[in-house]
N, C-alpha and C positions, 0 to 999 in steps of 0.2 A: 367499476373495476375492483378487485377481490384486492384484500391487503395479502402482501407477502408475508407467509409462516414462517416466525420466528425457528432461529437454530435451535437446537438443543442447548449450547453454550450459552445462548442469550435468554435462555430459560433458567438457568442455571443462574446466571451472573442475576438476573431478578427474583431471585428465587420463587420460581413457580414450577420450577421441574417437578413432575412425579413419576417415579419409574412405571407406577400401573398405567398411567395415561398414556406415557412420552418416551415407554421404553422401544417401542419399536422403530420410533424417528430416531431413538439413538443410537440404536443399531444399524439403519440402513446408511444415516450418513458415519460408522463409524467404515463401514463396508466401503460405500466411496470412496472412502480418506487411504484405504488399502489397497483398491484399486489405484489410484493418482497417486500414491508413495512406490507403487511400483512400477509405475510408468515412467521412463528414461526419453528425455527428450534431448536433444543437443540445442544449444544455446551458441547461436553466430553471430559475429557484431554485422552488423547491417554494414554494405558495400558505400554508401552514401556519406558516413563518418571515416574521416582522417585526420581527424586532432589528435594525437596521442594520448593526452588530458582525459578525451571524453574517451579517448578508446577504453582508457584503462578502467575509468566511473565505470562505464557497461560493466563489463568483466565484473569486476567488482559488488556493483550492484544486483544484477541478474542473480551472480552466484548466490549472496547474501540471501535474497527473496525465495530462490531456490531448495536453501540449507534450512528456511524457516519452514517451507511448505508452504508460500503464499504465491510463487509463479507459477502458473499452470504454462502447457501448452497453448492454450486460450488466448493467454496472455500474451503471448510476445510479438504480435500485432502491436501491439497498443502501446507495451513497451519499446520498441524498436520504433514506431512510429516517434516518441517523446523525443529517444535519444537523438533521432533527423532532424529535430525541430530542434532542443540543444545547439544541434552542428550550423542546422542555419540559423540560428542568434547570434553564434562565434562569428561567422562568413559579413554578416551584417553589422557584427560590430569592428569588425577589418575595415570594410567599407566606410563605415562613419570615419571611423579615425584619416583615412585616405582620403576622406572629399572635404574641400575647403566648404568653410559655413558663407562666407561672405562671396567668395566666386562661384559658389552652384548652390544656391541657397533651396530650388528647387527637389534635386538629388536629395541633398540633406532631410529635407523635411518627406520624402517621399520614404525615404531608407526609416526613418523612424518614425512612423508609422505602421511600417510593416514589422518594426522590430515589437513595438507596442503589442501588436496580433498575435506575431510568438510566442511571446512572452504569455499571456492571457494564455495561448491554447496551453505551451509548457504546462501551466502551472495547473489548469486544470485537468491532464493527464496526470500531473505528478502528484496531486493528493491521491489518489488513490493506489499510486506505489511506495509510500510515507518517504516523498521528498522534499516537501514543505513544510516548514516551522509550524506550519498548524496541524497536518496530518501529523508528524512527530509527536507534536502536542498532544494531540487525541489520543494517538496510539499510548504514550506514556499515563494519562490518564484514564483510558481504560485496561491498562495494568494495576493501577495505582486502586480502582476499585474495584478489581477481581482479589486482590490481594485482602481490601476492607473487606471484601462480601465472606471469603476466607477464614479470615480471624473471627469475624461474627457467627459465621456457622460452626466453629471451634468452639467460640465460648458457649454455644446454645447445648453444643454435645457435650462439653465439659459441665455444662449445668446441670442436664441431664443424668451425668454420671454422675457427681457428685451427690444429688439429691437420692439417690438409686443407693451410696454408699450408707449415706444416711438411715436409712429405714432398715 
């Protein structure tokens, strides 16, 4: 199996871009990115959620992902699926709280178990919409080294100039 070609930005961010190689990948996905910026989608909360709480996270969230340019259309499968699974972890954690441990000891252990599942699938739906302390993590930290890769390609131009002023 073929490995996946790097973006242009992850060229970029390791500095291996070159415009005579890599200009026309940059161009084609700068063309996508204007296509999908001018595509309007509407964004509905899923009929499945009625917690007000999580009604409002969706709205909130969606937009947020929206206004960055990281929710496609594509996407809201997957996201709307999460937010269902959110509602039933709420629904199950009703339940827990409502079944005695000692009179249905059963129920109990049945109900967490399945909450156990949720929770696992949540969270591996939600790193890839940076809802996790890890994806955040990640996310801030590959800010954190666009910004170093940034200032280094400053200083390399500022050396350049300088030495340029030099002569």
């Amino acid at each position: 199996m073929a490995r996946t070609r790097k973006t242009v930005a992850e060229k970029k961010l390791n500095g291996t871009y070159k415009p005579s190689r890599h200009g026309k990948q940059e161009q084609t996905e700068n063309a996508i990115q204007t296509i999908l910026q001018g595509e309007e989608f509407s964004i509905s909360v899923p009929a499945e959620i009625h917690n007000k709480d999580i009604i409002d996270f969706y709205k909130w969230h969606t937009n947020f992902l929206a206004q960055l340019k990281i929710l496609t259309p594509s996407d809201l499968p997957s996201i709307n699926q999460m937010f269902i699974t959110l509602q039933q972890i709420q629904d199950i954690d009703e339940q827990l709280h409502n079944t005695d441990l000692v009179k249905d000891f059963e129920t109990y252990e049945a109900l967490t178990k399945l909450r156990i599942k949720l929770c696992n699938l949540f969270n591996s739906v939600a790193t890839q919409f940076y809802i996790t302390p890890t994806a955040r993590a990640k996310l801030t930290l590959d800010h954190l080294e666009i910004e170093k890769k940034q200032s280094e390609n400053q200083s390399v131009i500022s050396k350049l100039i300088q030495a340029k002023r030099e002569k």
